[in-house]
Every structure is written in C-alpha cells, then in structure tokens.
C-alpha positions as CSV (number, residue, x, y, z in Angstrom):
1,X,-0.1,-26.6,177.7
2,X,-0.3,-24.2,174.7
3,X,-3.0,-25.0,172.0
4,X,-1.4,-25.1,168.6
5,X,-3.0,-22.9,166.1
6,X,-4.1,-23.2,162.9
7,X,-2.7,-21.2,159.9
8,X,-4.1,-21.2,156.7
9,X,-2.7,-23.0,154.1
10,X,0.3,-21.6,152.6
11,X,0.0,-21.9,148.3
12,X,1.8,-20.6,145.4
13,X,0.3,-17.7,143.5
14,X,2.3,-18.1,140.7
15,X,1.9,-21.9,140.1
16,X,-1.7,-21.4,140.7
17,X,-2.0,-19.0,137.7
18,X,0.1,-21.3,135.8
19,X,2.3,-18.4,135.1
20,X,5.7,-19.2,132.7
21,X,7.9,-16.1,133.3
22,X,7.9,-13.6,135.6
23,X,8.7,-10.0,133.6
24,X,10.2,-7.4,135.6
25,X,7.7,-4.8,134.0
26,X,4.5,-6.2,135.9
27,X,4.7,-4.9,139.0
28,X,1.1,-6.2,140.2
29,X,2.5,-9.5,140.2
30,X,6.1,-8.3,142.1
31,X,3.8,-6.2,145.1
32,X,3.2,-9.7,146.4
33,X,6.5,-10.7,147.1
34,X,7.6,-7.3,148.8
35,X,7.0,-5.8,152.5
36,X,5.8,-2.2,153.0
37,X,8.9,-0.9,152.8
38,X,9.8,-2.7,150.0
39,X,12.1,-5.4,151.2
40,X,11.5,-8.7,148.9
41,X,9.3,-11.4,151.4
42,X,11.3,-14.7,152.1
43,X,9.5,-18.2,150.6
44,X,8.0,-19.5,154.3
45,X,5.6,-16.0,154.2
46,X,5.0,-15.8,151.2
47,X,4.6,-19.7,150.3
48,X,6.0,-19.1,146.6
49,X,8.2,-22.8,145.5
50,X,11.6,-22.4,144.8
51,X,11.3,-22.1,141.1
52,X,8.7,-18.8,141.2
53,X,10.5,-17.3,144.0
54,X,14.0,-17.1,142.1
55,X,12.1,-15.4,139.7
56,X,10.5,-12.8,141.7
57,X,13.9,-11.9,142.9
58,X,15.5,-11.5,139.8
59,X,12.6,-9.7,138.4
60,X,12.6,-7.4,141.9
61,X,15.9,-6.6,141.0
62,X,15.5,-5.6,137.6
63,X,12.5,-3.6,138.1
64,X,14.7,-2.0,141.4
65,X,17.9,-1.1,138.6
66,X,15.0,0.9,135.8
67,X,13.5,2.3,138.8
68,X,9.9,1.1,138.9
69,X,10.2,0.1,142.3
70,X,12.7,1.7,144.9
71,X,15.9,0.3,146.8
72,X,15.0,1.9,150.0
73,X,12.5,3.6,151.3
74,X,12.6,6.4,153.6
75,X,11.5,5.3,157.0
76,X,10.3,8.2,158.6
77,X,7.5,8.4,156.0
78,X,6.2,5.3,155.3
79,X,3.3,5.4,152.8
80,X,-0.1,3.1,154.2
81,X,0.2,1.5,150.0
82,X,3.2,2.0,148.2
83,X,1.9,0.7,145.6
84,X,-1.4,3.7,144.5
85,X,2.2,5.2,143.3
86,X,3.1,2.7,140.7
C-alpha cells in the first residue's frame, strides 16, 4: 500500500496580511495568483478563500484589459519570470 504524503499546509496570503481590497494596479500581489504563462491559478493551489480569490480575478482581469499583464503569452518563448518585465 501507498504511503500518503504530506503537503504543507495550504493558507491565505491575502487574509494573512489582513488585506481589504485587492487594486488591479498592484501587480506583486496578482503574480501570486497566475501560472507562468499567465493563466489565473484555481483556489485548491493557490489556497486563497473564496472572498480574496474573487477578487484576484476581477482584479487579473482589469489589469489584463489596461494591459499591465497579458491575455496570452506566446508559447514558444516562454520567459523563466514573467514578472522582471513588470
């Protein structure tokens, strides 16, 4: 039989800083919530509660329509940080 592994403990960044609104213009607070290719990370990898993670998605989005961060990236050159841009 399999052993079962440990994980570490998944927590909320966002409640953890006590943070009240999420702006769309902080985008050190949005890379955590985003893959490397920019795609916005579901709630069970990212541990964010319901509350913070609606937030980071509209804030993704908003940040996505002024352009600080990009819909799609191209995938034949995918950057080792996409964030050293930003």
């Amino acid at each position: 039989m399999a052993d079962k592994r440990k994980y570490a403990r998944k927590y909320c960044r966002y409640t953890e800083a006590k943070i009240e609104f999420i702006d769309y213009k902080d985008t050190g607070l949005l890379k955590y919530c985003l893959s490397e290719r920019f795609k916005i990370m579901p709630r069970r990898l990212t541990g964010t509660s319901k509350r913070y993670q609606e937030m980071v998605e509209k804030a993704i989005k908003r940040a996505r329509h002024v352009a600080l961060i990009p819909y799609v990236v191209d995938t034949k050159n995918v950057v080792a940080n996409p964030f050293e841009n930003l």
